[in-house]
C-alpha positions in Angstrom: 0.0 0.0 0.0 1.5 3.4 0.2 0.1 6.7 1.0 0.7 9.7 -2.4 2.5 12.7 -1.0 1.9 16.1 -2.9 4.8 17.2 -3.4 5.7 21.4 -3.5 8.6 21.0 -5.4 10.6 17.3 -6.6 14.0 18.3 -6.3 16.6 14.9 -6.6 20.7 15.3 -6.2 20.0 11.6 -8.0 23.3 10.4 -6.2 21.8 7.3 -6.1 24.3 4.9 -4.8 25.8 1.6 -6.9 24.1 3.5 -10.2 24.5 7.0 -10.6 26.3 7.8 -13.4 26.8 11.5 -13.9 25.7 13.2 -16.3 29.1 12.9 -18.2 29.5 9.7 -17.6 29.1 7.6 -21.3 29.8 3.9 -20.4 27.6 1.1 -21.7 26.2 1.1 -18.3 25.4 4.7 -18.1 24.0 4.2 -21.9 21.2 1.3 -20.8 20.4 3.6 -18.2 20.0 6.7 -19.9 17.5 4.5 -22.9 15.8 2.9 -20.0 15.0 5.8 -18.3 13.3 7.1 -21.3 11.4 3.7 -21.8 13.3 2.9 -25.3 14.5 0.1 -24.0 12.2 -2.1 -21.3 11.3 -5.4 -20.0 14.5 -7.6 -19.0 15.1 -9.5 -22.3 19.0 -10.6 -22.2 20.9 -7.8 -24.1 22.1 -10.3 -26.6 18.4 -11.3 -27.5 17.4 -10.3 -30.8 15.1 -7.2 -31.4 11.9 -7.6 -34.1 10.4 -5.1 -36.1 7.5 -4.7 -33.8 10.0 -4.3 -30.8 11.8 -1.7 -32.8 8.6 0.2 -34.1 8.2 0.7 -30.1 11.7 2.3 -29.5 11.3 4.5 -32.4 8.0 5.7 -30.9 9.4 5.7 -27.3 12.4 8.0 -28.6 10.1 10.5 -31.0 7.2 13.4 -29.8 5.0 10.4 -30.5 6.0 8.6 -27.0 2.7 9.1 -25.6 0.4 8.5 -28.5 0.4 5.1 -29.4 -1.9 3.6 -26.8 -5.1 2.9 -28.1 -3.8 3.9 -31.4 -3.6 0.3 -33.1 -6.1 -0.5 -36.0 -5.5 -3.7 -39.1 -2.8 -2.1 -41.3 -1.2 -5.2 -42.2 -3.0 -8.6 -42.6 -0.1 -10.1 -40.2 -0.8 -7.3 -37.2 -4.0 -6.8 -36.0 -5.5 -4.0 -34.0 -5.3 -6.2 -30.9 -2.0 -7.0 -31.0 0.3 -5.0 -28.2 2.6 -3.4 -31.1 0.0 -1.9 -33.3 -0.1 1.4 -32.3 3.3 1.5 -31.9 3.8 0.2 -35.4 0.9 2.3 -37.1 2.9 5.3 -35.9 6.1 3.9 -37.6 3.9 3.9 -40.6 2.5 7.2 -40.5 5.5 9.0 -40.2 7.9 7.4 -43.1 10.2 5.5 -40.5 9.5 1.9 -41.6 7.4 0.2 -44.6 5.7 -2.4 -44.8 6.3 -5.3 -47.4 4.7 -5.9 -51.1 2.5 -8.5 -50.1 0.7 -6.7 -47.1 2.6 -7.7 -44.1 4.6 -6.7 -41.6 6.0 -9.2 -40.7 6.2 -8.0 -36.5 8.5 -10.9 -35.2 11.2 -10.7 -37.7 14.3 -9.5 -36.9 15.6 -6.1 -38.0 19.0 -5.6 -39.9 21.8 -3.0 -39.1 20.6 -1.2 -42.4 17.0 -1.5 -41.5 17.6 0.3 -38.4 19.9 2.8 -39.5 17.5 3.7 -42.6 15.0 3.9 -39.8 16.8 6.3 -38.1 18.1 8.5 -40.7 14.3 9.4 -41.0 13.7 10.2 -38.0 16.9 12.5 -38.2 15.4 14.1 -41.0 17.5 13.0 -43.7 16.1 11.3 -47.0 17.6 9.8 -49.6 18.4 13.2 -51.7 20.7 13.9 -48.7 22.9 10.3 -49.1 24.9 9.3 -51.4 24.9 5.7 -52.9 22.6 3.0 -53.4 21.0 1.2 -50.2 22.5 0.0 -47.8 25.7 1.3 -48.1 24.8 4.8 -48.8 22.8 4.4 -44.8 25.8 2.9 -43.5 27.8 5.6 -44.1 25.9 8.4 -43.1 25.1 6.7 -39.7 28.5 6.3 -39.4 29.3 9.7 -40.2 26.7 10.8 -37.7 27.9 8.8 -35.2 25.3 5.9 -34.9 27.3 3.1 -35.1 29.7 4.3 -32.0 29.9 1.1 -30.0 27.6 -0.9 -32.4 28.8 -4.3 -33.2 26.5 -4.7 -35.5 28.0 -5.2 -39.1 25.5 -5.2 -42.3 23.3 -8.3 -42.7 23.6 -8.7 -38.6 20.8 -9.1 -36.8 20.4 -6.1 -34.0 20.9 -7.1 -30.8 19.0 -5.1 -27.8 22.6 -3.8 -27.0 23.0 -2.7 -30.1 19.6 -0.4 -29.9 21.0 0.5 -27.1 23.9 2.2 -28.5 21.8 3.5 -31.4 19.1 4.9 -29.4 21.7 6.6 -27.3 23.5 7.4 -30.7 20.9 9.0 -31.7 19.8 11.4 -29.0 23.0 12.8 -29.4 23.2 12.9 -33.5 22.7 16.2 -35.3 19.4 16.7 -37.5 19.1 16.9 -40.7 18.1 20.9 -39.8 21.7 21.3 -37.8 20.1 20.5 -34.2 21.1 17.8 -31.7 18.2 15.1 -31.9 18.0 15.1 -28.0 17.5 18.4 -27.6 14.4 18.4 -29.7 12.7 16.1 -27.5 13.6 18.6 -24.7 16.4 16.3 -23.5 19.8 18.2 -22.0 22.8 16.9 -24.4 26.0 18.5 -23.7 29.3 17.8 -25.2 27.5 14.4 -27.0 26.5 13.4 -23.5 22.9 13.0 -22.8 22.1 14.1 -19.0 21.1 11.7 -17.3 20.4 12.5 -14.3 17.5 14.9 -15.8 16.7 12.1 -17.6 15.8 10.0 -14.5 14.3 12.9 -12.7 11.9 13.2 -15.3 10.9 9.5 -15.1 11.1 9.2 -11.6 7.7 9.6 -9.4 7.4 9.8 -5.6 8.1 10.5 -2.6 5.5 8.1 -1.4 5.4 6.5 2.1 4.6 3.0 2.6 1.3 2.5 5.0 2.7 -1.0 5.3 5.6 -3.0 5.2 4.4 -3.5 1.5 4.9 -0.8 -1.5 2.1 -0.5 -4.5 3.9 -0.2 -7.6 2.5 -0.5 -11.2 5.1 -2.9 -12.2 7.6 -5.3 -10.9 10.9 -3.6 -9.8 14.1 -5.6 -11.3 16.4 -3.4 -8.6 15.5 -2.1 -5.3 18.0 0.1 -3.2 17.2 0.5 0.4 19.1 3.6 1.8 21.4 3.1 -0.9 22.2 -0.7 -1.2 21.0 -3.2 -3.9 18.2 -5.0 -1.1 15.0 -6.4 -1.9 11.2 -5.2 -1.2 11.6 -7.6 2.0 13.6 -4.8 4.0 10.0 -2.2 3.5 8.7 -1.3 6.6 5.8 1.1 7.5 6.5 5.1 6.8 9.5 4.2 4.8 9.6 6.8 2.1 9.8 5.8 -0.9 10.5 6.8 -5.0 9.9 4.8 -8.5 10.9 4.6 -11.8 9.1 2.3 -14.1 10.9 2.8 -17.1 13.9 1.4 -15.4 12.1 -1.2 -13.4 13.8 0.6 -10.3 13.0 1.3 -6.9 14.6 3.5 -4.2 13.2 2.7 -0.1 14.6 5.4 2.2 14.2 4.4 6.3 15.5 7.4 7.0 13.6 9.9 10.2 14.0 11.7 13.0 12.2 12.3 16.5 12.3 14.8 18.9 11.0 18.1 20.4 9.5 20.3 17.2 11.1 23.8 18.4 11.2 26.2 15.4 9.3 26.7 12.3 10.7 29.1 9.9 10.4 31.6 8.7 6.8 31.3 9.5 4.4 28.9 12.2 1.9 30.0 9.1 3.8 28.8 6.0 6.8 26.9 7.1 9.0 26.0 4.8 11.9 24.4 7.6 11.3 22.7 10.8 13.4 22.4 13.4 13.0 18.6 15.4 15.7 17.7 18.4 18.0 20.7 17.3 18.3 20.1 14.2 16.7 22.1 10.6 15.2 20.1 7.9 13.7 21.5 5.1 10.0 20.5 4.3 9.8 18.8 1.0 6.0 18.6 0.5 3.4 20.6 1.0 1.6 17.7 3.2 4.6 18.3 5.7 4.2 21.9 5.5 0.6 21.8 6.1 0.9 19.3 8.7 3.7 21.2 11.0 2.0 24.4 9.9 -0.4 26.4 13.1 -3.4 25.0 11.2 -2.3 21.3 11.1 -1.9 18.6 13.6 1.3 19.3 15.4 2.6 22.6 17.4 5.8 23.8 18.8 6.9 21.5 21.9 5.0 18.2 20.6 7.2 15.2 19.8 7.1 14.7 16.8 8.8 11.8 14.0 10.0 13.3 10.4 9.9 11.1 7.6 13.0 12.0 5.6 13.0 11.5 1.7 16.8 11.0 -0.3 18.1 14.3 0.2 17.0 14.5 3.6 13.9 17.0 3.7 11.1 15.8 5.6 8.0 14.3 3.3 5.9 13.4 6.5 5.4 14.5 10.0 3.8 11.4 12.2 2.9 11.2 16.1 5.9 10.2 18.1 3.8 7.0 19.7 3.6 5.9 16.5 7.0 5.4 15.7 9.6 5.0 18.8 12.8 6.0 17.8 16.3 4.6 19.5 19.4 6.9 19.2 23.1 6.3 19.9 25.9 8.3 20.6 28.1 10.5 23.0 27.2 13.4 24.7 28.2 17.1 23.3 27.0 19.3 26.4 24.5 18.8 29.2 22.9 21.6 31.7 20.2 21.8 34.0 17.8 23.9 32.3 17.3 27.6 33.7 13.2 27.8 33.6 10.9 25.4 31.8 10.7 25.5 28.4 7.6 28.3 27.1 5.9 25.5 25.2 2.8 24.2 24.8 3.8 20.2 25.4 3.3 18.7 29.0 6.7 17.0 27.8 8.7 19.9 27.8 7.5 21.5 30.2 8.3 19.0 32.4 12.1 19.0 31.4 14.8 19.7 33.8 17.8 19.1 31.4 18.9 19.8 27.5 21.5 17.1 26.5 23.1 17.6 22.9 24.4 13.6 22.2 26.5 13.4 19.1 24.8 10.1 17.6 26.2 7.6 15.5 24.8 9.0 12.0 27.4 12.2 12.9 24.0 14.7 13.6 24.4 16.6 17.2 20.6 16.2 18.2 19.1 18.0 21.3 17.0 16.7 23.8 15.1 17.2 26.6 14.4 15.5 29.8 13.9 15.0 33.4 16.8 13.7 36.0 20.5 14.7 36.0 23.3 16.9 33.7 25.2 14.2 31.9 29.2 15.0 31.4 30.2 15.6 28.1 31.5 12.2 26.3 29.0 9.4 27.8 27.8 7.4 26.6 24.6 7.4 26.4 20.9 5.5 24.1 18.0 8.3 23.6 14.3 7.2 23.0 11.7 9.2 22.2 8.2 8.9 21.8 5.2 10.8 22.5 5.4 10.4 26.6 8.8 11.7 26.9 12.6 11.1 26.3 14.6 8.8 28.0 18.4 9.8 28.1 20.2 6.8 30.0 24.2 5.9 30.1 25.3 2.7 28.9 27.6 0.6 29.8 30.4 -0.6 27.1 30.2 -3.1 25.1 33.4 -4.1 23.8 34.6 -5.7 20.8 38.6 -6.4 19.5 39.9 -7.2 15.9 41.1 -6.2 12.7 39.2 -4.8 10.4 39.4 -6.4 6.7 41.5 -4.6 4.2 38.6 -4.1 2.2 37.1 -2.6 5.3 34.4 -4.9 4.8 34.0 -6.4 8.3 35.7 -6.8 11.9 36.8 -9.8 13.0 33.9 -12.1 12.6 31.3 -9.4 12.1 30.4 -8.1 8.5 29.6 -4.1 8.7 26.2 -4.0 7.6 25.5 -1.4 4.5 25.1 1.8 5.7 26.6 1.1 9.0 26.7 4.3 11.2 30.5 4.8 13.2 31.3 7.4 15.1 35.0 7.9 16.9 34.3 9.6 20.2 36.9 10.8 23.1 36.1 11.9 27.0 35.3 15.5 26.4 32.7 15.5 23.8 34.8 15.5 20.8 33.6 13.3 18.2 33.7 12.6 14.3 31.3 10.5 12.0 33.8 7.8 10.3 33.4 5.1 7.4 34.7 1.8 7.0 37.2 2.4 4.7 39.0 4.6 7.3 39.2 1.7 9.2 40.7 -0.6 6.1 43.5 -3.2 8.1 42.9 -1.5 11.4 43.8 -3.9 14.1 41.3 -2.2 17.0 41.4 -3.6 21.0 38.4 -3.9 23.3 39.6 -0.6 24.7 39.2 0.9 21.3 35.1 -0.2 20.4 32.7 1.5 23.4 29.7 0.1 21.9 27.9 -1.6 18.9 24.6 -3.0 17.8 24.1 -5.4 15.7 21.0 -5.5 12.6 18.9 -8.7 12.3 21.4 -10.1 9.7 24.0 -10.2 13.1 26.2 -7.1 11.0 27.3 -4.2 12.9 24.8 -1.7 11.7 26.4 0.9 14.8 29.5 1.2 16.5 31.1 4.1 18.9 35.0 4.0 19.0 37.1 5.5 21.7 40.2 7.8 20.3 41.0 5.6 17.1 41.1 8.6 14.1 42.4 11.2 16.3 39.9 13.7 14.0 38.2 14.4 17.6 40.7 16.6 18.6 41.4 20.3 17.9 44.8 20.8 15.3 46.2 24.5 15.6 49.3 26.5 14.8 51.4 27.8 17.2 52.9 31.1 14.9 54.2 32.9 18.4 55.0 32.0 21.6 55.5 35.0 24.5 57.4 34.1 27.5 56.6 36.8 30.5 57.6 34.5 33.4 59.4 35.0 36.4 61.0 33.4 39.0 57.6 33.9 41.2 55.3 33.8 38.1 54.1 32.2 35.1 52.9 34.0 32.2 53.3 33.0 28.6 51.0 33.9 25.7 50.2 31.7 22.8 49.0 33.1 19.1 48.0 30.0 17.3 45.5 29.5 13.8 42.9 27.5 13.7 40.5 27.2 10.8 42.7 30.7 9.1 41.2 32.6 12.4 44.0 33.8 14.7 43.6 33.7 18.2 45.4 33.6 21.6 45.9 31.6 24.7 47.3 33.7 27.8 47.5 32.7 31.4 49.8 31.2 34.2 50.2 27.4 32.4 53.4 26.9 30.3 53.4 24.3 27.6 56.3 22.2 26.1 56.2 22.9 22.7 57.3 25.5 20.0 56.1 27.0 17.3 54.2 24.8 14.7 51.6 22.0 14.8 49.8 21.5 17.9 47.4 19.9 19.1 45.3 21.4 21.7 43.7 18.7 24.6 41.3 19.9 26.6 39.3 18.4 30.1 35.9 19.6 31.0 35.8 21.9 28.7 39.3 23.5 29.9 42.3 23.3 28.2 44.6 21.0 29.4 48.1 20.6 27.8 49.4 21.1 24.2 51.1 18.0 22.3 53.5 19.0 19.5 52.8 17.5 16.1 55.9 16.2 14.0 57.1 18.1 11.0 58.1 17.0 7.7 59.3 18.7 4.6 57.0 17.9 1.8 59.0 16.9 -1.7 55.1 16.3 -3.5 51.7 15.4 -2.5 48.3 15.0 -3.9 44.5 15.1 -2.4 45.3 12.0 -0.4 48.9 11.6 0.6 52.2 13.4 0.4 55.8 12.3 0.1 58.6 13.6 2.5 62.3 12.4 3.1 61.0 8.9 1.0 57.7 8.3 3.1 54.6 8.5 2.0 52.2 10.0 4.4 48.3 10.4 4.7 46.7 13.6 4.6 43.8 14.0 6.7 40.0 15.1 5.3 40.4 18.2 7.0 43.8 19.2 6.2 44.6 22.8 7.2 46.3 24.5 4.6 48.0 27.9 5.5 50.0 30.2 2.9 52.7 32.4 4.6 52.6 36.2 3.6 54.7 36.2 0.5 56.2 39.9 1.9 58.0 37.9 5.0 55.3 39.0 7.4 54.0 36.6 10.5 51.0 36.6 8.8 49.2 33.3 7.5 46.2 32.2 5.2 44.0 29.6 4.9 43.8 28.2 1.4 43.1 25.3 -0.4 44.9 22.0 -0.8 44.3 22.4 -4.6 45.9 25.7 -4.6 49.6 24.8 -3.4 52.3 22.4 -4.9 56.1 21.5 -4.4 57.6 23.6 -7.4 56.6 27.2 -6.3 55.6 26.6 -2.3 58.5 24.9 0.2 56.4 22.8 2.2 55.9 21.3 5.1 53.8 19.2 6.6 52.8 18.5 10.6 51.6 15.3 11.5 50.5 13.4 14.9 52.1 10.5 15.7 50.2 10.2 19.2 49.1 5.7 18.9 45.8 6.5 17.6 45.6 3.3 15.8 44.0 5.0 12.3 45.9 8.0 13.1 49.2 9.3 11.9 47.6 11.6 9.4 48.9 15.3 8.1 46.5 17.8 9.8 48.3 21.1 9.2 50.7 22.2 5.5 52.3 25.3 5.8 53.0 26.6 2.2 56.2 29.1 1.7 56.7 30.8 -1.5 59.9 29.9 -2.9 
């Protein structure tokens, strides 16, 4: 069953995962696609099957302005195809318009197969090119000018071959990019996007692709049978549905894409209006509303106000499609806590549940979102660890205990130890004073990891890890700065030394009576309660070459970290620095160097400052 959302505006990033191909992006893949998502090519017929006339009547109607005309169109043209039969619209249309004949004694002959030179003659027409604009006698005089256009890119085909549906496909995709015989790009005239001979086909799929839609049940209503379902992003089947997933189609390429993908928590802002939201803001965070449905429904007419718990269905780019009660969907979170404090006065909201609330905990969960919550009892310190649930009577922060787990983690980054990482699987690295950063398997890759090193993990019904905290294994939870002066006042009867450092290109200055041992250059900055506790030098390097992922120094290769910190000296000799781009710097006209942490973090030893020096 599922439940049509209306929605205000169907905007898709289309990164859907295992098959997007970009829109430049020309593969054989990417050109099955691109045909299927215009329905030139359907069912799932082998690609080495042999196409008939009647099949290829259908993709020249599927690929003309005629697409949408040939149902109900059929009528006794040839004593061989009757009006019944499924082609005959398809095939009076072929008629009609010059693209294929029929033969001398009144057939059609609908399950023969079709020749290279039948097809390319066939699509010379609908190019708009007859035979006063070829030379030569047939076939060879088609031959040539498909080749000229481009049609046979990729084709195997060879004349007297029978077509193949992979050769159509390359034809049909051919074709969309092949200049008319008025100067325009064939594609373009259907009002494709072609750019550069590359059909977009991302637009492509957009335009064939219906939804959101949420499932009532842990079933989906679709007008066909899907060949390939993705479920957040895998290749899965419809056996993962559940209720309120959300949910988007494509029946031209037999496709179907299940997002489980929500959020519940305390609804606290509506912008820019309670009357005609456009964003909601649920446990902290702001998600834009994707139908009008949501709108409505978080809106000061619908069903839910500010201070109600409330769950969000998210849709593939994360907007919400569908607000539902919190009862009806109990929601289980994960993670480490950011910041807890008692709250001042009870919140000015209209719920009984957050009025109620004594304490606003921000928990960094395992998906990498900082989510706020509120609730009765005690101020949690910052980096427990801690499971959230939600549902309409309350929230329910409560520590955990750890739950270890030791092993290496497949060079593939595949799976730890016994355990397979389920798809999707949420990780996030995590240290004693709230620091934490969302992490993927391949970070992991070889990784041998103690029981000290895993907090805590769940595993999904398959037994995979679907979540897993880690204790101080990246090192990316701590602050990276550089020292660029360091101001000794001391005495004999006091301490006073100030430090100017740069973190993020913003300068800024430590001064009081704690002296640290390091010098100028990488540091990393380690702080306790939310105090800063000592400095730990980083290790320099002098670059020879490096790239977006690694540099080379003294013969070693080294790792550079995501979130490198790039800073250009001032070329006039100055103390001043800059933050710039990795993409911007390089060993010929910069002398670089590099400042790493070697500090046991067991997927550590990663470059998290370059300082670039003209030469």
């Amino acid at each position: 069953m599922k439940k049509r959302i209306v929605s205000a505006i169907l905007t898709f990033c289309l990164a859907f995962s295992l098959m997007c191909t970009g829109a430049g992006a020309t593969g054989s893949s990417a050109k099955q696609e691109a045909v299927q998502a215009l329905g030139i090519i359907t069912g799932s017929d082998s690609l080495t099957s042999p196409v008939t006339r009647a099949q290829f009547a259908q993709m020249l109607t599927a690929a003309s302005p005629y697409k949408d005309a040939a149902e109900g169109y059929g009528s006794s043209l040839f004593r061989d195809l009757k009006g019944d039969h499924w082609a005959s619209g398809y095939v009076r249309i072929a008629i009609e318009q010059g693209w294929m004949t029929g033969y001398v004694d009144g057939s059609f002959r609908p399950d023969q197969s079709v020749t290279l030179e039948e097809g390319c003659a066939a699509l010379l027409k609908v190019l708009g090119y007859d035979s006063s604009a070829l030379k030569g006698a047939y076939p060879a005089a088609q031959l040539s000018k498909a080749n000229s256009l481009g049609l046979l890119d990729d084709v195997s085909a060879k004349q007297g071959t029978k077509l193949t549906r992979q050769d159509c496909v390359n034809l049909f995709y051919n074709l969309l990019t092949a200049e008319t015989g008025s100067g325009s790009v064939y594609g373009t005239t259907l009002g494709y996007s072609v750019t550069n001979g590359q059909v977009d086909y991302s637009a492509l799929v957009t335009a064939g692709t219906k939804g959101p839609y949420v499932a009532d049940s842990a079933s989906l209503s679709l007008p066909f049978t899907p060949g390939t379902v993705y479920y957040n992003g895998a290749v899965s089947s419809l056996t993962s549905v559940q209720k309120y997933d959300v949910y988007y189609y494509n029946a031209n390429m037999s496709a179907v894409w299940v997002y489980h993908n929500r959020v519940t928590g305390t609804l606290t802002g509506l912008s820019p209006s309670a009357a005609a939201p456009t964003a909601a803001t649920v446990a902290g965070v702001s998600y834009q509303l994707g139908t009008s449905e949501a709108a409505w429904q978080l809106s000061s007419q619908g069903s839910f106000q500010e201070g109600d718990m409330v769950t969000l269905l998210l849709g593939m780019n994360g907007e919400a499609i569908q607000a539902i009660g919190a009862q009806e969907n109990e929601a289980i979170y994960y993670g480490s806590v950011v910041s807890s404090a008692k709250a001042a006065s009870t919140a000015s909201t209209t719920s009984s549940s957050t009025a109620t609330a004594q304490v606003t905990t921000q928990v960094a969960c395992t998906d990498g979102v900082i989510r706020t919550f509120y609730h009765g009892g005690t101020a949690l310190s910052a980096g427990k660890l801690v499971t959230v649930s939600t549902t309409q009577s309350g929230t329910n922060v409560r520590s955990l205990s750890a739950k270890r787990l030791e092993g290496t983690v497949s060079k593939d980054g595949d799976s730890l130890g016994n355990y397979k990482f389920a798809a999707g699987v949420q990780i996030l690295d995590t240290d004693d004073n709230g620091g934490y950063a969302r992490i993927y398997p391949s970070r992991l890759a070889g990784v041998k990891l103690s029981g000290d090193n895993v907090r805590y993990y769940t595993l999904n019904a398959a037994g995979e890890i679907d979540r897993m905290v880690l204790q101080n294994v990246t090192g990316d939870t701590q602050p990276y700065v550089y020292v660029s002066g360091i101001e000794d006042h001391s005495s004999e009867m006091n301490i006073s030394v100030n430090y100017t450092y740069i973190q993020d290109g913003q300068a800024k200055t430590i001064s009081g009576g704690a002296k640290y041992a390091v010098k100028t250059g990488g540091v990393m900055l380690v702080y306790e309660k939310g105090s800063l506790n000592s400095m730990r030098q980083l290790v320099s390097v002098n670059l020879d070459s490096l790239s977006s992922l690694s540099a080379m120094g003294g013969g070693r290769e080294y790792k550079i970290a995501e979130n490198v910190q790039v800073l250009l000296r001032d070329r006039s000799g100055g103390q001043g620095y800059y933050l710039t781009d990795l993409s911007q710097i390089n060993s010929g006209d910069y002398a670089l160097t590099g400042w790493y942490d070697n500090l046991n973090y067991p997927a550590g030893n990663r470059i998290r400052i370059i300082v670039a020096e003209p030469r």
